[in-house]
Backbone as CSV, one residue per row, in Angstrom:
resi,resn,N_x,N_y,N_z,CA_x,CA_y,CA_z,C_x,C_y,C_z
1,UNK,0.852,-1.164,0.000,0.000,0.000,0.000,0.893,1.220,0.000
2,UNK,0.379,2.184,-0.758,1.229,3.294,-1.102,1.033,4.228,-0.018
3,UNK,1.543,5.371,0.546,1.410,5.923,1.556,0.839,7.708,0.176
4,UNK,-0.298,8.268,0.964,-0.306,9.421,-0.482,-0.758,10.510,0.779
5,UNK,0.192,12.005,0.285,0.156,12.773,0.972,-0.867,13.779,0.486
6,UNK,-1.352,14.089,1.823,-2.911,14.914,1.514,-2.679,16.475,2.224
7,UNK,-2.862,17.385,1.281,-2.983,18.839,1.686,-3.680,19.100,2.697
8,UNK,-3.010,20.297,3.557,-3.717,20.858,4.529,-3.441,20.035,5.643
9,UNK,-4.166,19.655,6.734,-4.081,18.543,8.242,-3.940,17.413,7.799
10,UNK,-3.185,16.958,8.747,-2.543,15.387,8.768,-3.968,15.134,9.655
11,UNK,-4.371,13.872,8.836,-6.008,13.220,9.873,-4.989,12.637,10.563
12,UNK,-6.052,12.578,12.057,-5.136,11.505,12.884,-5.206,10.280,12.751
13,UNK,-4.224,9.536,13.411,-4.276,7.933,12.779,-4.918,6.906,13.777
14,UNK,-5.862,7.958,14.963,-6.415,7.292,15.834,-7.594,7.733,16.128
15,UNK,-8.196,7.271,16.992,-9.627,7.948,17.975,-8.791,9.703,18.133
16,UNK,-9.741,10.491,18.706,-9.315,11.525,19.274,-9.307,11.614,20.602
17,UNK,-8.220,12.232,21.587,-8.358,12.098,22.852,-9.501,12.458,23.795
18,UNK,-9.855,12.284,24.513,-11.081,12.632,24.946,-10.453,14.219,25.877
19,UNK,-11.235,15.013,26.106,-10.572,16.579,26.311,-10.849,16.806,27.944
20,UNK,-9.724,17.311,28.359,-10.051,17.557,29.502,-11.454,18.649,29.995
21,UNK,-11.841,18.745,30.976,-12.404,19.996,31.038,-11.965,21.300,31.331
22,UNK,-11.865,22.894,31.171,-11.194,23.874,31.691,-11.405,23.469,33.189
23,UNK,-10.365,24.173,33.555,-10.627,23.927,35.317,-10.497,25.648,35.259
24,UNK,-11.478,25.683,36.597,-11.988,27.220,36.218,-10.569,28.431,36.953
25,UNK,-10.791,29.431,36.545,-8.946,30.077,37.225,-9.559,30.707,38.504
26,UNK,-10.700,30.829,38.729,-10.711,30.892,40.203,-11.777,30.051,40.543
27,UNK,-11.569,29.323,42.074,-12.727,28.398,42.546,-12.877,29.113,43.672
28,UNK,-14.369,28.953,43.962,-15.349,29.466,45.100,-15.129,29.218,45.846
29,UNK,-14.417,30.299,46.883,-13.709,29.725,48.375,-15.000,30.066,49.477
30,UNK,-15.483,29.159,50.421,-16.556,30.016,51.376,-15.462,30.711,52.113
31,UNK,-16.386,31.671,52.669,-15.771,32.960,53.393,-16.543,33.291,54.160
32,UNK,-15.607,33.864,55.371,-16.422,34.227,56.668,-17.132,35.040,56.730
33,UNK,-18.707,35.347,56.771,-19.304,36.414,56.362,-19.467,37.290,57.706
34,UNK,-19.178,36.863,58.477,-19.137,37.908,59.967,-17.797,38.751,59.690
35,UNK,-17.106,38.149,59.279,-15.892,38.785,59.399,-15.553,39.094,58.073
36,UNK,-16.001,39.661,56.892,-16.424,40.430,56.022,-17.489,41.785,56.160
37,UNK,-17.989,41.336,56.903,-19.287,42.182,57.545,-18.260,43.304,58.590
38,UNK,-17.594,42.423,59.337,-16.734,43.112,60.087,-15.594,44.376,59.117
39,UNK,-14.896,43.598,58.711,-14.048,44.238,57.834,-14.611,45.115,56.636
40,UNK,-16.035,45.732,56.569,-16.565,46.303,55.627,-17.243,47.731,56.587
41,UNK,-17.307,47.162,57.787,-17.500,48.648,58.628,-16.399,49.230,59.288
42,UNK,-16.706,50.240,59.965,-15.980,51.391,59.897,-15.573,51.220,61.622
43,UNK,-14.555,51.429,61.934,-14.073,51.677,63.058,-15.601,52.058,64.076
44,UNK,-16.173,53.016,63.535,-16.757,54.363,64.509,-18.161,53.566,64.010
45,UNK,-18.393,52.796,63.028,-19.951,51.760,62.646,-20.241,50.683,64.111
46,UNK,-18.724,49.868,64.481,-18.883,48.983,64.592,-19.052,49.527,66.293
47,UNK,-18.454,50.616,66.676,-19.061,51.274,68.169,-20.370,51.522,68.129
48,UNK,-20.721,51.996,67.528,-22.355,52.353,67.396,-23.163,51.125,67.553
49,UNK,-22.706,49.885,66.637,-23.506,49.053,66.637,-23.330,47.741,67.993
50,UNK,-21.666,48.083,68.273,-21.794,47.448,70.053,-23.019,48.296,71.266
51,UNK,-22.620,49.865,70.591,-23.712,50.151,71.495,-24.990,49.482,71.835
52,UNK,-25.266,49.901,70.454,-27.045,49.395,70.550,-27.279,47.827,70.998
53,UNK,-26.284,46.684,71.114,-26.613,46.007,70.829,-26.612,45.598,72.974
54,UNK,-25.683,46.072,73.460,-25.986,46.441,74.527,-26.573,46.624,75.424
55,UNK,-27.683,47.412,74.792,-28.464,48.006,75.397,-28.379,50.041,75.984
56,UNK,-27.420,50.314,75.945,-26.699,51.623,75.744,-27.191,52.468,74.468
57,UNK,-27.912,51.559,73.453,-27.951,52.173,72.138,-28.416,54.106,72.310
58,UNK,-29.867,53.686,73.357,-30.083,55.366,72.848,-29.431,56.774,73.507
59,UNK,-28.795,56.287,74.496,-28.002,57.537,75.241,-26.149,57.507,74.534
60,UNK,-25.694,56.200,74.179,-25.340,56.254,73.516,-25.129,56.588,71.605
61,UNK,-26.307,56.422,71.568,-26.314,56.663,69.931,-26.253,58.069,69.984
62,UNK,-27.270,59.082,70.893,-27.589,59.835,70.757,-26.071,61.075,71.343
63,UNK,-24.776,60.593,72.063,-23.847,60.984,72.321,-23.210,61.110,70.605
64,UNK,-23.021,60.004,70.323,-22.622,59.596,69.039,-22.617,60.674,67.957
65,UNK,-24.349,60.859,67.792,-24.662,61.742,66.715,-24.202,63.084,67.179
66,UNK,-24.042,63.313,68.719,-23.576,64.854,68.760,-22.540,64.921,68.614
67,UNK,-21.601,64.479,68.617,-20.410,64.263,68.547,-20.213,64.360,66.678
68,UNK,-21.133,64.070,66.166,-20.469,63.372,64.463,-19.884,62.430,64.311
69,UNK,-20.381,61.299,65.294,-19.631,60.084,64.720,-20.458,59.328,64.561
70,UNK,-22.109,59.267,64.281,-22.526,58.343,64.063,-23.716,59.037,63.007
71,UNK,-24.674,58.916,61.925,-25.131,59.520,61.144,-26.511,59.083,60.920
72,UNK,-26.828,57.733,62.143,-28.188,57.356,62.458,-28.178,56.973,63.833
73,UNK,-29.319,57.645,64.810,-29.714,57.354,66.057,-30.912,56.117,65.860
74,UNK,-30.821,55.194,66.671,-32.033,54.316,66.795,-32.580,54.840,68.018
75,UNK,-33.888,55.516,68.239,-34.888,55.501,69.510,-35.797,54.698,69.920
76,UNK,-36.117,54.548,70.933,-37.177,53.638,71.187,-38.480,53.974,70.496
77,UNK,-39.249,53.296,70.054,-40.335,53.586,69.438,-41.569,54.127,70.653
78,UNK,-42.249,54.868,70.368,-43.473,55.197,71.143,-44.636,54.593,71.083
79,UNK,-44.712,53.748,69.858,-46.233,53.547,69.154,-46.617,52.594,70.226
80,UNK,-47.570,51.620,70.043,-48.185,50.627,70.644,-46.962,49.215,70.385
81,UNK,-46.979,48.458,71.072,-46.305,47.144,71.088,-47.137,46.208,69.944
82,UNK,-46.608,45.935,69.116,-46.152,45.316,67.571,-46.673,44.463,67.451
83,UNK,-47.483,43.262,67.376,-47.233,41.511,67.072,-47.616,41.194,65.949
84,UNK,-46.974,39.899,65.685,-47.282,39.198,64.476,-48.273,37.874,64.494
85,UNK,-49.384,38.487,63.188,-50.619,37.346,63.584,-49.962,35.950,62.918
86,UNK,-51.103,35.286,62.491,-50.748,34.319,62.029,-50.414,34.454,60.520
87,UNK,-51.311,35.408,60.146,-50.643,35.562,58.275,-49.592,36.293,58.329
88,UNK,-48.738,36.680,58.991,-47.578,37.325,59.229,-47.400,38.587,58.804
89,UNK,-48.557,39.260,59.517,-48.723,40.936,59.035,-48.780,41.306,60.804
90,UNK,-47.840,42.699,60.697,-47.800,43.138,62.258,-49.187,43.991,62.317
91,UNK,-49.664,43.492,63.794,-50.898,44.432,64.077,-50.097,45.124,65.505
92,UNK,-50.842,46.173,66.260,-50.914,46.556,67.619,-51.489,45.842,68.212
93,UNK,-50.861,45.907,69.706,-51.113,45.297,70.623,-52.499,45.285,70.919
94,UNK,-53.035,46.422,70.414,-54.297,47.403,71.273,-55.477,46.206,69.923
95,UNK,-54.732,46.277,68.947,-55.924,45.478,68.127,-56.272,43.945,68.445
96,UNK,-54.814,43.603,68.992,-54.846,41.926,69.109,-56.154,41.870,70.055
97,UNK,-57.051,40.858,69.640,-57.703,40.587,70.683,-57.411,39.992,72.227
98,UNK,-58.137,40.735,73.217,-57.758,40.796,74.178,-56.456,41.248,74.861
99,UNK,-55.959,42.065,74.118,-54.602,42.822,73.891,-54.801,44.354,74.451
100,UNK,-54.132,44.736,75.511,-53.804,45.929,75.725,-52.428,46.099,76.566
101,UNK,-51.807,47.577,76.332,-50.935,47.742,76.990,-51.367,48.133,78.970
102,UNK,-49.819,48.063,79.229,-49.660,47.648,80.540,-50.458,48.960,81.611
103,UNK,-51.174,48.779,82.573,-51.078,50.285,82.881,-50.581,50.211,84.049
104,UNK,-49.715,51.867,84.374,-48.902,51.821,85.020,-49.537,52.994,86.380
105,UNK,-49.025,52.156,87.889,-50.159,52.892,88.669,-48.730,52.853,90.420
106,UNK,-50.106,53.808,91.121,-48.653,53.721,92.124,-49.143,53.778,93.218
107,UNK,-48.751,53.771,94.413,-49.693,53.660,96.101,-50.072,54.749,95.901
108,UNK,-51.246,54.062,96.747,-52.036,55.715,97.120,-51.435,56.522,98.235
109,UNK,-50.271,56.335,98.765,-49.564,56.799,99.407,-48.018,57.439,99.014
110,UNK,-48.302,57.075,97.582,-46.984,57.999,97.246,-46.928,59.336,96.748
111,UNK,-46.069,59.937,97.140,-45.974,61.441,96.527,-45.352,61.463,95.390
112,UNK,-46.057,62.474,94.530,-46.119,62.505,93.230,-45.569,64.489,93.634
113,UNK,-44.670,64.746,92.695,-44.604,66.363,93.154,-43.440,66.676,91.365
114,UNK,-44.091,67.993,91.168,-43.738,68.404,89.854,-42.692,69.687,90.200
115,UNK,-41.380,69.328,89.840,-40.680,70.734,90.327,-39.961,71.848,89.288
116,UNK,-41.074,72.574,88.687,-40.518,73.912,87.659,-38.807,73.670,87.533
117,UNK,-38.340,74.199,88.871,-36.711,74.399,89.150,-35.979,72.950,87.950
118,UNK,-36.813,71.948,88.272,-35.827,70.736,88.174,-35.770,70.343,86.467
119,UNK,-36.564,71.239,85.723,-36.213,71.334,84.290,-35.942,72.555,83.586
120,UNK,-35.035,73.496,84.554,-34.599,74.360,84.511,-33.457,74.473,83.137
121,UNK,-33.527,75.630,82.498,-32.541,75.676,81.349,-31.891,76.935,81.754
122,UNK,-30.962,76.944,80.220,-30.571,78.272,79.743,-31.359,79.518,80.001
123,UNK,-32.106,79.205,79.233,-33.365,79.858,78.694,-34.360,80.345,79.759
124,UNK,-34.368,79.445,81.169,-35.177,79.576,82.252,-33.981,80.038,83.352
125,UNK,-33.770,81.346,83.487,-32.608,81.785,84.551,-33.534,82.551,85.791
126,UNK,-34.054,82.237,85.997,-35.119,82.124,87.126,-34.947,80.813,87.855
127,UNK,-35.636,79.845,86.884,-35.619,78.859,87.259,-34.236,78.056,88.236
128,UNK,-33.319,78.475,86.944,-31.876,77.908,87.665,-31.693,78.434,88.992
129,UNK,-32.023,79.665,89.337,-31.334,80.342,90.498,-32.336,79.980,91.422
130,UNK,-33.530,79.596,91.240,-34.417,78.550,92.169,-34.133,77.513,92.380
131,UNK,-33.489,76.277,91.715,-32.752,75.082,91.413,-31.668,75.304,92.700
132,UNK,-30.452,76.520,92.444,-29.715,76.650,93.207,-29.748,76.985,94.568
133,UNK,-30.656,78.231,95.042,-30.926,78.315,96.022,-32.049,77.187,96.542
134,UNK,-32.678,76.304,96.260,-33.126,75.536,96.902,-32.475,74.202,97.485
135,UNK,-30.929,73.829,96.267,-30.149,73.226,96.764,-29.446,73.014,97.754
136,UNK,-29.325,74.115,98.558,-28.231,74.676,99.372,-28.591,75.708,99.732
137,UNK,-28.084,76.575,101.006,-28.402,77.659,101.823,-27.833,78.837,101.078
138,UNK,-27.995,79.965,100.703,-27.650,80.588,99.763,-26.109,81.074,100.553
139,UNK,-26.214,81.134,101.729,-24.308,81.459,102.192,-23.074,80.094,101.917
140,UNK,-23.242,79.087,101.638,-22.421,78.154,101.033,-22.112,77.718,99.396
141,UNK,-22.745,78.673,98.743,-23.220,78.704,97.576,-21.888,78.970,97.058
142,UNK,-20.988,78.472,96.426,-19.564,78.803,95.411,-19.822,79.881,94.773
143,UNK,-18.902,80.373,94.373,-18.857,81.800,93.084,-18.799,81.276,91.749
144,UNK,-18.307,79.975,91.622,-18.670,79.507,90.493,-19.915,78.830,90.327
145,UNK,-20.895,78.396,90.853,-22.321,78.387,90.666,-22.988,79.555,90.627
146,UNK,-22.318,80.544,91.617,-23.545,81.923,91.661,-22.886,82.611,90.073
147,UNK,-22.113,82.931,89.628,-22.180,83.901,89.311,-23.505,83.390,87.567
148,UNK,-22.902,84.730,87.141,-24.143,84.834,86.321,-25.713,84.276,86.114
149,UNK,-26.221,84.134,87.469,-27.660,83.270,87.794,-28.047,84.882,88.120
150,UNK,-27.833,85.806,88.521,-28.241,87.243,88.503,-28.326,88.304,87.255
151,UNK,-29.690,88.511,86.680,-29.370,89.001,85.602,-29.062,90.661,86.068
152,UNK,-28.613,91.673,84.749,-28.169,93.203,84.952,-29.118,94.005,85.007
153,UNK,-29.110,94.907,86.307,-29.767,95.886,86.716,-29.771,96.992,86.043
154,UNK,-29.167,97.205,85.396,-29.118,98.004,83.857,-28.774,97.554,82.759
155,UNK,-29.290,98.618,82.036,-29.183,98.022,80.409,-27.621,97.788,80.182
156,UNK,-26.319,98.265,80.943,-25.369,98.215,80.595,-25.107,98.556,81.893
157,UNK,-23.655,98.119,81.933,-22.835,97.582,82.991,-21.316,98.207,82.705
158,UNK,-21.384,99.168,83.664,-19.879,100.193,83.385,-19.458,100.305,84.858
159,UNK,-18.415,99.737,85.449,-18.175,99.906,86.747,-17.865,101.535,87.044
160,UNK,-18.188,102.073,88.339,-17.698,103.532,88.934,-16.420,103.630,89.473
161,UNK,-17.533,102.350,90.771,-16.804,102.273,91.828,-16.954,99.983,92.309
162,UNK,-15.931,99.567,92.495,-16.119,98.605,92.595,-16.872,98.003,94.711
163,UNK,-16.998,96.619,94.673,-17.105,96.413,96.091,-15.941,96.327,97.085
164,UNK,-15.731,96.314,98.085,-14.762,96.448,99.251,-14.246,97.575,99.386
165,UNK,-13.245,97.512,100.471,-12.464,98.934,100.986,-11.810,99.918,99.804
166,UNK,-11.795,101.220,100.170,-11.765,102.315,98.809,-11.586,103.553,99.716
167,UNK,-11.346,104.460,98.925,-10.849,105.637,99.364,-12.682,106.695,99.530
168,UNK,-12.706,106.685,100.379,-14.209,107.310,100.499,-14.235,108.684,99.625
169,UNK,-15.271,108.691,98.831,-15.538,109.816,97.874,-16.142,111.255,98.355
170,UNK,-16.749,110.867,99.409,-17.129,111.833,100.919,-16.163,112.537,101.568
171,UNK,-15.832,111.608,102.204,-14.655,112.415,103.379,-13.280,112.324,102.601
172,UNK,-13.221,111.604,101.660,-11.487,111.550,101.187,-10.628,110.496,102.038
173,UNK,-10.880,109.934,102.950,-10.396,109.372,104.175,-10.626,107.784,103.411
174,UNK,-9.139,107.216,103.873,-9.062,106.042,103.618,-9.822,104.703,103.977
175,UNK,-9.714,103.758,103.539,-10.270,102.588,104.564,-12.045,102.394,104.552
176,UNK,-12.517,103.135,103.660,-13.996,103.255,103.586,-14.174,101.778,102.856
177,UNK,-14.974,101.431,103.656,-15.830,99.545,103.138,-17.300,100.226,102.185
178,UNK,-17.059,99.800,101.132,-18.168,99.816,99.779,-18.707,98.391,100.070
179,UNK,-20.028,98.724,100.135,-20.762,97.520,100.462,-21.469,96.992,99.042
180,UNK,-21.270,97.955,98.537,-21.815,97.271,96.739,-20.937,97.482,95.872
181,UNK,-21.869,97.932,94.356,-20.940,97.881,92.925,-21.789,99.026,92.714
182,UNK,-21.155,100.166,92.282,-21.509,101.508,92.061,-21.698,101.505,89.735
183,UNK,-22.829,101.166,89.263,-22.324,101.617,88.368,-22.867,102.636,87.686
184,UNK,-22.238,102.891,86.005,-22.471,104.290,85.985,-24.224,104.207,85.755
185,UNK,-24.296,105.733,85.629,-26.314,105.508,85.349,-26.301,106.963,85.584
186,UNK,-26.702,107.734,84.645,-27.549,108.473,84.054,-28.600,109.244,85.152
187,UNK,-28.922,110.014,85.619,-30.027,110.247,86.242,-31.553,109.992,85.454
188,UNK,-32.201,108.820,86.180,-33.390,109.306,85.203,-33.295,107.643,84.039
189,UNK,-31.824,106.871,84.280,-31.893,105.135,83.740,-32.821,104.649,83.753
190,UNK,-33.279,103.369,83.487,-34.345,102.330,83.933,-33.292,101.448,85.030
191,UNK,-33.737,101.129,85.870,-33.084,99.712,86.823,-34.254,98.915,86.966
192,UNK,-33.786,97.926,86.551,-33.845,96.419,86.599,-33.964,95.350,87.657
193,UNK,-35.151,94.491,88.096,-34.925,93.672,88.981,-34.105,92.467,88.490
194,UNK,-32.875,92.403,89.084,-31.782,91.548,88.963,-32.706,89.884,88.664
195,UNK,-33.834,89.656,89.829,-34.280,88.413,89.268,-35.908,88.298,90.224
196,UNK,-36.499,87.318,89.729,-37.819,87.337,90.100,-38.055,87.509,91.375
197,UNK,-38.793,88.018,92.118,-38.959,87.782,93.854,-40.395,89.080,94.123
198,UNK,-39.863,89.474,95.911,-40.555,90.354,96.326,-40.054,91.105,97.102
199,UNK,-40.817,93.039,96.543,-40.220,94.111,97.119,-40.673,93.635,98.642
200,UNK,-39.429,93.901,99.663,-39.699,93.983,101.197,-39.373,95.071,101.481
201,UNK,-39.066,96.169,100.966,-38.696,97.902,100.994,-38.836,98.688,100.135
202,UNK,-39.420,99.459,100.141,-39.743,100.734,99.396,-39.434,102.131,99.654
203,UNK,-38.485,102.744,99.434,-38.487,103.945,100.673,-37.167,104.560,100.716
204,UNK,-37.784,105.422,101.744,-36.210,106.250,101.784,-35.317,105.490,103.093
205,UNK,-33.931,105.348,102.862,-32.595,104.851,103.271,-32.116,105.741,104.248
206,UNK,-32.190,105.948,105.236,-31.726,106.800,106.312,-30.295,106.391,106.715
207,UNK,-29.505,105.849,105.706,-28.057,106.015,106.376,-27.612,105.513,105.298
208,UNK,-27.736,107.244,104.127,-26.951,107.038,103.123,-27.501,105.974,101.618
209,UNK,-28.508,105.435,101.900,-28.738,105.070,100.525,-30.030,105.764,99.977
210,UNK,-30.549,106.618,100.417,-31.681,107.738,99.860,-32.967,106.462,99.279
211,UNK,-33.489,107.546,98.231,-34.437,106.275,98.039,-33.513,104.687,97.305
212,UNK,-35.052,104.252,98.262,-33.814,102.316,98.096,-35.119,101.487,98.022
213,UNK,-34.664,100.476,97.253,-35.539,99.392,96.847,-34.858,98.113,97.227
214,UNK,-35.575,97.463,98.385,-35.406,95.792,98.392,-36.269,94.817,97.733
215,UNK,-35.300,93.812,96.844,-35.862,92.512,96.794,-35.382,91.341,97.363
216,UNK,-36.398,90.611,97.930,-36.362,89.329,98.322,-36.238,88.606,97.433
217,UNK,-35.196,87.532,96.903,-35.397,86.591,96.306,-35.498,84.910,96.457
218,UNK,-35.841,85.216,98.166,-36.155,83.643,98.378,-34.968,83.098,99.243
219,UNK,-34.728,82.264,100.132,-33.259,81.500,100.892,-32.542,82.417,100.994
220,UNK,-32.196,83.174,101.388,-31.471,84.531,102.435,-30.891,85.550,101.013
221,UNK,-31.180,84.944,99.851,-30.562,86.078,98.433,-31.753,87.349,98.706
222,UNK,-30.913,88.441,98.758,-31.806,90.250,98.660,-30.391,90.906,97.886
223,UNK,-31.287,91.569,96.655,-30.628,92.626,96.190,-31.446,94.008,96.054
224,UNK,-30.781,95.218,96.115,-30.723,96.282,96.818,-30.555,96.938,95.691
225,UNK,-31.012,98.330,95.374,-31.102,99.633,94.203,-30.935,100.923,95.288
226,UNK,-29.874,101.490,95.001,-29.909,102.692,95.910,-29.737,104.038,95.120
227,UNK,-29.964,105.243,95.535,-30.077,106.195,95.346,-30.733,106.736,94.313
228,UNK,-31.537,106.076,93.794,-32.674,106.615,93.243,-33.762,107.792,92.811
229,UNK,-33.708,108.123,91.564,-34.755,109.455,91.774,-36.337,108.764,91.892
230,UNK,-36.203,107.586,91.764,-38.196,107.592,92.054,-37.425,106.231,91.894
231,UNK,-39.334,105.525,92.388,-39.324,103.611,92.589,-40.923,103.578,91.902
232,UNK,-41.373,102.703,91.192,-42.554,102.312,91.073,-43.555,101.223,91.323
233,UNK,-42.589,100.917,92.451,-42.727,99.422,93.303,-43.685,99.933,94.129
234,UNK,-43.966,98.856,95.225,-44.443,98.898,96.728,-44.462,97.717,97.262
235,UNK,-44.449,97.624,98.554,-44.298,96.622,99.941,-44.877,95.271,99.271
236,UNK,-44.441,94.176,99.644,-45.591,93.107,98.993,-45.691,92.737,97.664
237,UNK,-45.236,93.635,96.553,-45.455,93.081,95.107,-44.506,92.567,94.894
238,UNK,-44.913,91.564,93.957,-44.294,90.555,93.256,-43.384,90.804,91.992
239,UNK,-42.323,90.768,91.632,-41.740,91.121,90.025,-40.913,89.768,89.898
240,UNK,-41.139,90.444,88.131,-40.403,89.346,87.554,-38.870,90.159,87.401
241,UNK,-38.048,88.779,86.658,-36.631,89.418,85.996,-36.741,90.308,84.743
242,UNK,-36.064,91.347,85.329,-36.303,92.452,84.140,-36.924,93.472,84.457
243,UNK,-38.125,93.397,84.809,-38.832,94.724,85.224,-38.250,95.564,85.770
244,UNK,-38.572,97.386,85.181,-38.368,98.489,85.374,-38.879,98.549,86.803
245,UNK,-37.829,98.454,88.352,-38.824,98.851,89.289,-38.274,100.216,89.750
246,UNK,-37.578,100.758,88.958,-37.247,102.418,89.781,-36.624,102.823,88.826
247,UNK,-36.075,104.740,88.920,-35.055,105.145,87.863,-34.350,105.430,88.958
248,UNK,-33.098,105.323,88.198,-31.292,105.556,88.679,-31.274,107.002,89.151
249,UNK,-30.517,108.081,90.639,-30.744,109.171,90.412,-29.169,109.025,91.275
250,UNK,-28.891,110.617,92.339,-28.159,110.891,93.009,-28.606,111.277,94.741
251,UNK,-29.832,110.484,95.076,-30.356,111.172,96.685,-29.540,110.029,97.653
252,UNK,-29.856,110.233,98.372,-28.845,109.855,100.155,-27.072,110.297,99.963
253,UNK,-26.204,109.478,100.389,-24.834,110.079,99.996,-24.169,110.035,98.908
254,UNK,-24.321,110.724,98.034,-24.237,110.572,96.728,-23.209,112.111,96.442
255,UNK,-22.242,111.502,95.097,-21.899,112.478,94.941,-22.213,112.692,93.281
256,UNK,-23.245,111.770,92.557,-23.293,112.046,91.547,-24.737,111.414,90.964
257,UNK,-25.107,110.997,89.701,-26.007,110.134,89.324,-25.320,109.071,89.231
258,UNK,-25.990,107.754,89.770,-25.291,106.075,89.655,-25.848,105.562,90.190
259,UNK,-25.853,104.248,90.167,-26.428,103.393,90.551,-25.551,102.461,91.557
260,UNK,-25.898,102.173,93.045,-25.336,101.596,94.086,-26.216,100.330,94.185
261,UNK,-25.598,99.474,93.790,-26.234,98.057,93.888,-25.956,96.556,94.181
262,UNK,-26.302,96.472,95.277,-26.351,95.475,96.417,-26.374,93.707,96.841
263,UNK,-25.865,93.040,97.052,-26.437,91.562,96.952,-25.896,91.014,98.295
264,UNK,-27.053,90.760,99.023,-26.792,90.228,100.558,-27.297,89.038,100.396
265,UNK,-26.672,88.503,101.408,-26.812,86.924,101.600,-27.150,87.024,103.162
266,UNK,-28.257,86.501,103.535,-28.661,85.526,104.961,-28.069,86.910,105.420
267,UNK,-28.187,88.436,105.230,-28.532,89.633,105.471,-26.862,90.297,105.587
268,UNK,-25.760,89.693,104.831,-24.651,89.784,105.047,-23.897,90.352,103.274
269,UNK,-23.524,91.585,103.303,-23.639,91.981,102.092,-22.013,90.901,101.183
270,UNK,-22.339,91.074,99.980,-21.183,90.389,99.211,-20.560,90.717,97.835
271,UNK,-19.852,90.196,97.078,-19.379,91.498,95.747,-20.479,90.942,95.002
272,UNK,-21.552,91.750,94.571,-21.868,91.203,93.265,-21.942,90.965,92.066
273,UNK,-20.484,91.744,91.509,-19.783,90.534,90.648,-19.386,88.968,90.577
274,UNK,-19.683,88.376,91.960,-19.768,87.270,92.037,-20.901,86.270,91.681
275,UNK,-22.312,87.054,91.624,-23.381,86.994,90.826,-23.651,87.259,89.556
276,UNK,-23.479,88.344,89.295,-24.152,89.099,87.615,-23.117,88.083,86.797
């Protein structure tokens, strides 16, 4: 037999091999999905979400978001308590039959008492200085709690003459004790009740403070307006913070128009710059 050569591919001179299959270039590894989950949040995610899980979530979350480190608070919900019927749609508690929430009740012997002071703000500086003086006796009271719980007896606040010993403006003679804060004022100013209470004086000052206005403000705090050209107060009334209760003048020992103004404690005078 002749051997005859044929163009193009040599046929093979056998079966053909049977072919492997590709083996694929990457195979499906399982992987830890907690710890993907992990490694996909954020340092400051995965605090937030220890919080909540805790139980810390809402005083914590809610630190969180003030701060800027967290960009969702979870709160407790308010609505009614949730359940799931049998077709697996949530109703309220209040609908489930025979379903209501808990009610919540207390001896008839307990005191129940609502205290203004004790949700005292910024915003409520009355309030605070009720908060404070009810805390404590108003003579143990720090200078860093008192001060600024007294609002300004004038529209503006320009010292004259400050509190303690000073060179008397009277006699010239050294060693004179200033029992207040002298400031400037206009004859004829508005003054200001420093803070809410009640006038216990109206009247003229017979040793040197001419006409003078006391307020009571409750636990041994009284502040004092002296030398005055008029008051529009009287004995017994009530004011709030702010109110116009007199104008600023120059009567009792005075050597000018100003305002001499006062803050005693448990009837013992003190700087009140340690207040305003």
């Amino acid at each position: 037999m002749t051997s005859q050569n044929v163009r193009g591919r040599r046929r093979a001179s056998g079966p053909a091999a049977e072919l492997r299959p590709a083996r694929a270039a990457m195979e499906i590894r399982p992987r830890d999905t907690p710890r993907q989950v992990r490694r996909r949040k954020s340092p400051l995610r995965q605090v937030a979400d220890f919080a909540a899980a805790s139980g810390v979530g809402q005083k914590a979350g809610v630190a969180l978001a003030a701060t800027g480190l967290a960009l969702t608070v979870g709160l407790p919900a308010t609505s009614p308590v949730m359940a799931t019927s049998e077709s697996g749609q949530a109703e309220s508690a209040l609908s489930v039959p025979g379903g209501s929430q808990p009610e919540v009740s207390a001896a008839a012997s307990a005191k129940i008492d609502f205290s203004r002071a004790a949700v005292a703000t910024a915003a409520d500086p009355d309030g605070k200085l009720k908060q404070l003086l009810s805390a404590q006796s108003a003579g143990s009271i720090q200078r860093a709690s008192s001060l600024g719980t007294l609002g300004s007896p004038l529209d503006k606040l320009v010292t004259a003459s400050p509190f303690g010993y000073r060179v008397s403006p009277l006699t010239g003679g050294t060693g004179d004790f200033h029992r207040g804060q002298d400031f400037v004022a206009q004859c004829g100013t508005a003054v200001h009740a420093a803070a809410a209470g009640k006038v216990t004086f109206a009247g003229w000052h017979e040793y040197g403070g001419g006409n003078r206005v006391v307020i009571d403000h409750g636990n041994g705090l009284e502040t004092t307006y002296n030398h005055l050209s008029s008051f529009n107060v009287k004995v017994g009334q009530t004011v709030s913070r702010g109110d116009t209760v007199a104008l600023s003048g120059t009567t009792g020992a005075s050597t000018g128009c100003h305002l001499h103004f006062e803050v005693q404690v448990n009837g013992e005078v003190v700087d009140p710059m340690g207040w305003l």
